[in-house]
C-alpha positions in Angstrom: 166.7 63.3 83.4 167.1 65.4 86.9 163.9 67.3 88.1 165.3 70.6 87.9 166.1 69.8 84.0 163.2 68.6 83.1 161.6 72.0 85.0 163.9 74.3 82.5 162.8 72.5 80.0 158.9 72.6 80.5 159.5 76.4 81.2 161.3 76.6 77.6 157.9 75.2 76.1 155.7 77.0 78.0 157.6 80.5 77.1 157.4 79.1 73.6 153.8 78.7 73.4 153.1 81.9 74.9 154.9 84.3 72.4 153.2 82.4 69.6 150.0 83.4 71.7 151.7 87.2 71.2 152.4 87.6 75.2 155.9 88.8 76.0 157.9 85.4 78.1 160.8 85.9 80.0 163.0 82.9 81.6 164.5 82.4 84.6 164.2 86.1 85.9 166.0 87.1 88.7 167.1 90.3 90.1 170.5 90.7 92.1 170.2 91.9 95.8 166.3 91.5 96.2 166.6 88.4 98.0 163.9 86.4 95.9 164.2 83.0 94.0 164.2 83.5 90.4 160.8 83.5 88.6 160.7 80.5 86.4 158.7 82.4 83.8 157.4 85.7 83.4 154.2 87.3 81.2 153.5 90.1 80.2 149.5 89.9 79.2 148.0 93.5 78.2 149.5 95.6 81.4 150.2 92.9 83.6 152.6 91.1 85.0 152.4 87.3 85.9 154.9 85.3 87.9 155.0 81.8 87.6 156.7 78.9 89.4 157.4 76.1 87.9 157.4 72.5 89.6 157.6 69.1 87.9 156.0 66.8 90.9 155.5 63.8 88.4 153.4 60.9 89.4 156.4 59.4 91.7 155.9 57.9 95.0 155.8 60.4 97.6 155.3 63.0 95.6 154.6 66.2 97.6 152.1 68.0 96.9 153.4 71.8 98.4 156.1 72.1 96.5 156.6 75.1 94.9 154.3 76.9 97.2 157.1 79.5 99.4 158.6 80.2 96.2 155.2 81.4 94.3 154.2 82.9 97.1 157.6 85.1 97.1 156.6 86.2 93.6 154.5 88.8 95.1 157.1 90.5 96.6 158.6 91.0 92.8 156.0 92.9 92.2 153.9 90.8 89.8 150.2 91.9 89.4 149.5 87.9 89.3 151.4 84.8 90.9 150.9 81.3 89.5 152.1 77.5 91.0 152.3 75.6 88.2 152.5 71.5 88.6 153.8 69.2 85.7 152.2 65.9 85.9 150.8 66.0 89.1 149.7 62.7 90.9 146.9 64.6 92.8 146.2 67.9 92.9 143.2 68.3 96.0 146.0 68.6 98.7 147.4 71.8 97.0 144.1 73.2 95.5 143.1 73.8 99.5 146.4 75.3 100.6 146.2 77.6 97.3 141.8 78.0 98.2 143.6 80.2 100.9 146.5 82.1 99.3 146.8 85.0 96.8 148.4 82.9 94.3 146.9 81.1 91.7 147.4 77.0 90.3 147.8 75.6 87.3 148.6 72.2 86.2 150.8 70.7 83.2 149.8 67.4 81.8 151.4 67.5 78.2 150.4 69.3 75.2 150.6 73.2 74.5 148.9 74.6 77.6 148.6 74.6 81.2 145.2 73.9 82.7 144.5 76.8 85.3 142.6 75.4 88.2 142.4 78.0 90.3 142.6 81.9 88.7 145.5 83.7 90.6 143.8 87.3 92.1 145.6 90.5 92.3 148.4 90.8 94.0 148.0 92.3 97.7 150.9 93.9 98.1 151.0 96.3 95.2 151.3 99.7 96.6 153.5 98.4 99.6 156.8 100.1 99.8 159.3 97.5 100.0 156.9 95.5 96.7 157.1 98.7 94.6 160.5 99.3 95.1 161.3 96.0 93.7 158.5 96.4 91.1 160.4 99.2 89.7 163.4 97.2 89.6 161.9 95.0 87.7 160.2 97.2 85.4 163.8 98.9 85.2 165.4 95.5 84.1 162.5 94.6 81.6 162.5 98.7 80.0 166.4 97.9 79.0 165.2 94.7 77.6 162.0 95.5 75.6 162.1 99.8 76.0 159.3 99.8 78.4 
């Protein structure tokens, strides 16, 4: 099975888990003419919402460990109050918990069973209030309203 399948697929089961923890889960997200890679997986937790990107790295040779990292990052610029890299059977994860010691996002780590394990929390977004970020936010809320009546 190809990485990017086995990606969809973990982001299936993680959206799955989610709602049964009552959190709203969206797939695959992406907004046309934004310029932004799609959000793998998006919650809505209380008033919030969290972008995460989703990266199967596996324990191959070679592995690298920054994958993932320009597109989490871009989350932000969706909007989300909360950005997440999430690894699926990482190798090693001390390379990327120092790049992500330094970014606004946060990292979690998939190693089988029903949750992620969050290793680093992700903190508010830093470009909420930005003109450009809450133009797209309101996109995105737009989108989600004729989806759920937001």
């Amino acid at each position: 099975m190809n990485r990017s399948r086995r990606e969809n697929d973990l982001v299936d089961l993680l959206a799955f888990h989610a709602e049964r923890r009552g959190l709203k889960a969206w797939k695959r997200v992406k907004l046309r003419g934004v310029g932004l890679p799609d959000i793998d997986l998006l919650l809505k937790e209380g008033g919030e919402l969290v972008g995460v990107e989703v990266k199967y790295i596996g324990e191959e040779r070679g592995a690298r460990f920054y994958l993932g990292l320009d597109e989490a990052l871009a989350l932000l610029f969706y909007g989300v109050d909360r950005a997440y890299l999430l690894h699926a059977y990482p190798a090693r994860v001390d390379e990327t918990l120092e790049l992500v010691d330094i970014l606004p996002v946060g990292f979690m780590v998939y190693r089988g069973g029903e949750e992620p394990e969050v290793l680093r929390e992700a903190p508010l977004n830093p470009f909420r209030g930005r003109g450009r970020v809450e133009e797209v936010r309101g996109r995105l809320e737009g989108w989600l309203a004729g989806l759920i009546g937001l």
